[in-house]
C-alpha positions in Angstrom: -47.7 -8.4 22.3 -47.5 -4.7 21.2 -44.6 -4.4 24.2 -42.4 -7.1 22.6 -42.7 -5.4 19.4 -41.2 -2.3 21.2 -38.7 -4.3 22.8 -37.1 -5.7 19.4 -37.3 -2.2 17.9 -35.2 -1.1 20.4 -32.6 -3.7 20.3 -32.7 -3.6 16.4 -32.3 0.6 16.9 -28.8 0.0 19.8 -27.9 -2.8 17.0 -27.9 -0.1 13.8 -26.5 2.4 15.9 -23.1 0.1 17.4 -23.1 -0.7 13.1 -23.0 3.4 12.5 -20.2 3.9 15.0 -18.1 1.1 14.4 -18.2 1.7 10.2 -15.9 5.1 11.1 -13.5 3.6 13.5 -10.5 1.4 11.6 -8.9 -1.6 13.6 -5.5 -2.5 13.5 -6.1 -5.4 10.9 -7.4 -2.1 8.4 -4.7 -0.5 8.8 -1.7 -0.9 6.1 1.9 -0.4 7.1 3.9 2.4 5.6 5.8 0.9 2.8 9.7 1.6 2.5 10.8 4.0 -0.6 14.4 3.4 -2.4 16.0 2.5 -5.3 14.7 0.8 -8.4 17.2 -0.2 -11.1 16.3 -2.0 -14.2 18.7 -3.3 -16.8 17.4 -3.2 -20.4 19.8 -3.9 -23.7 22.8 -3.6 -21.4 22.1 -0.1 -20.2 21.3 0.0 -16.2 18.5 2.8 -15.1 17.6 3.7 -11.6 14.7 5.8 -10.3 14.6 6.5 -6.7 11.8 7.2 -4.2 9.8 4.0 -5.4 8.4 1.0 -3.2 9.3 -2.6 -4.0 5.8 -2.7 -5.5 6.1 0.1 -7.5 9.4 -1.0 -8.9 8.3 -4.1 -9.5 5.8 -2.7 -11.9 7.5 0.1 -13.3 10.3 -2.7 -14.2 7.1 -4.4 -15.9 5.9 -2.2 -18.0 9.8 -1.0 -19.1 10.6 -4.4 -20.3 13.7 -4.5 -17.7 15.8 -7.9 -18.9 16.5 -7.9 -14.8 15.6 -5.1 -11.8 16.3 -4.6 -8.4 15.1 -2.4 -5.5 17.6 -1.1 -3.2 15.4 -0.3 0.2 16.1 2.9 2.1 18.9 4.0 -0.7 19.2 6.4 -3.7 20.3 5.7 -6.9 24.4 5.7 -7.2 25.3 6.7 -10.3 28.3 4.3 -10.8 30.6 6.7 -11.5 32.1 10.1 -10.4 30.4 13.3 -11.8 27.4 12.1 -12.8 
């Protein structure tokens, strides 16, 4: 009897210790793909806005919280500034 007891120990010990190395170690499903940066435009009271360097997701909420009548996000781009000099 007192063998078995030592026997499940020991698996239950491997068990914790597979749990410990496995916690540090990410898989590919953990892992998050780099998101693309561009251009984020918003029109608000006729007046169009970019800011560059943003991901669609951070655009889409920046355009949120600006009250944007419409946005856009231009992947990979900068802002153009419609217009020479400026």
């Amino acid at each position: 009897m007192k063998r078995r007891h030592g026997r499940h120990a020991g698996c239950g010990l491997v068990v914790l210790i597979g749990l410990a190395l496995g916690a540090g170690s990410s898989s590919a499903a953990d892992v998050t793909p780099r998101e693309l940066r561009g251009a984020c435009y918003c029109r608000a009271q006729r007046e169009l806005m970019c800011t560059a360097d943003l991901t669609a997701r951070e655009c889409e909420h920046r355009s949120t919280h600006a009250f944007c009548d419409e946005w856009f996000w231009k992947e990979r781009l900068a802002c153009w500034n419609w217009g020479y000099g400026g």
